[in-house]
N, C-alpha and C positions, 0 to 999 in steps of 0.2 A: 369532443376532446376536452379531458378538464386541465386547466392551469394548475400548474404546482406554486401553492404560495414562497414566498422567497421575502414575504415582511421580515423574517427573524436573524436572515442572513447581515453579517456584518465586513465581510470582507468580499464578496461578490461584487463587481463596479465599484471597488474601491481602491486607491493606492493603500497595500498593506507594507510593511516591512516584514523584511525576515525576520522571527524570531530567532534567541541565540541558543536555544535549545529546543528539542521537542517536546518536554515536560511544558516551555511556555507555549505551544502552540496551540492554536483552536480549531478542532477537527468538526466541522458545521455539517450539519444532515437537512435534506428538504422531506417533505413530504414523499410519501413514494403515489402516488396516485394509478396506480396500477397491484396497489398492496393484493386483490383477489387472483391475480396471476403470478404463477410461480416462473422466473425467468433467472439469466445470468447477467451479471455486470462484471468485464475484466477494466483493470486497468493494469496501463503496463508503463512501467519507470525506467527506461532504458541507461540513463543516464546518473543513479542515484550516488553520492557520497557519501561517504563520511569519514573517522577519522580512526587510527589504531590508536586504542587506548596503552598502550606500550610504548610505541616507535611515535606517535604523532605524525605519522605518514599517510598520506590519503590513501583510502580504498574505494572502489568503483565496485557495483555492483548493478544489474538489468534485475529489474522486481516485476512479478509477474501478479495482481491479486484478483482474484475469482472470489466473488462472494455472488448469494441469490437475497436479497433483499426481504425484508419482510413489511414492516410501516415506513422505513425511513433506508432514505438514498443516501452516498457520501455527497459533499457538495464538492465539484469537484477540483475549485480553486485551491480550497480550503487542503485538499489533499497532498496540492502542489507546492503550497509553501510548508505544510507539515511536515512532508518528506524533504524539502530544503532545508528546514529546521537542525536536520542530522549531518549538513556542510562541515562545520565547525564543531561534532558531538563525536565524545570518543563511545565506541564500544565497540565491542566484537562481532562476527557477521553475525552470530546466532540470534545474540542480544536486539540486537536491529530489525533482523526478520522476521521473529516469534513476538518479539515489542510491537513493531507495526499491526503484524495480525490482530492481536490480543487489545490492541490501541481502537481498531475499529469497530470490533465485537465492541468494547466498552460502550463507544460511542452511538452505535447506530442499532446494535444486539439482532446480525440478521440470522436468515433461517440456515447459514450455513456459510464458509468461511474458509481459502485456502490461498495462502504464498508460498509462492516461490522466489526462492534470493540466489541468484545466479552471477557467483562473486567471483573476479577477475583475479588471477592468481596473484600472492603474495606468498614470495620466497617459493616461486618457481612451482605451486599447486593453487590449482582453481580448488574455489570451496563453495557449494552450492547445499543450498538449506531449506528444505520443504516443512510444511506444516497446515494442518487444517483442523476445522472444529470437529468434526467427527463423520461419520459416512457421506456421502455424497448422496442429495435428495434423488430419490428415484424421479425418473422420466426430465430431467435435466440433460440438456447438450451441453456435455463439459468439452473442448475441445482443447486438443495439444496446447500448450503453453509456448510453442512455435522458438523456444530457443534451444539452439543445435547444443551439443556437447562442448565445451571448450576444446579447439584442437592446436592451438599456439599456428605456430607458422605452417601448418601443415603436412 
């Protein structure tokens, strides 16, 4: 089994502060040590913020991201205070969900790429926002993104 280096990592065992935007925050990638295997990594934000660039009223949103890696992993602290970053950041769900994706392509440039933003309704409609980098690699297990429809009170 080989070790993934983690020398270059700056916020891993470390007290970080929240940045006050996502523009300041530091999106860190490790090694992927399994780069000759094609596989999936989700991660899922059930809890994500942020802010309407209009109203200044919070919006909630559950983030779904599927990506398949190619040399470089998200680090995954680093992911957790990036997406804290947007507490305090106005924009729009699109803006937020297509900026994330498009934020770790930058970062990490893997073999493939897809969120989902599953936004809690504002002015009485849920708004949910899909996006990926382009086909889905064959022979990959992409499974359900596991979150139901919004259906209010039932």
């Amino acid at each position: 089994m080989t070790k993934t280096d983690v020398s270059q990592l700056t916020q891993l065992g470390s007290s970080v502060t929240l940045p006050t935007n996502p523009d300041e925050a530091e999106l860190e990638k490790v090694p992927n040590s399994n780069s000759d295997t094609q596989f999936l990594v989700r991660f899922t934000a059930p809890e994500f913020t942020s802010i309407c660039p209009m109203t200044g009223q919070p919006d909630f949103a559950h983030l779904v991201v599927d990506y398949v890696p190619a040399d470089w992993l998200v680090e995954s602290k680093s992911l957790k205070i990036y997406l804290g970053s947007f507490r305090n950041h106005g924009a729009f769900h699109e803006d937020c969900t297509v900026g994330i994706g498009k934020r770790i392509i930058s970062s990490i440039e893997p073999t493939w790429l897809r969120i989902g933003g599953y936004w809690y309704p504002r002015g009485g409609i849920p708004i949910d926002i899909f996006w990926q980098s382009g086909p889905t690699p064959e022979g990959i297990w992409l499974p359900d993104p596991g979150v139901p429809t919004y259906r209010g009170r039932g």
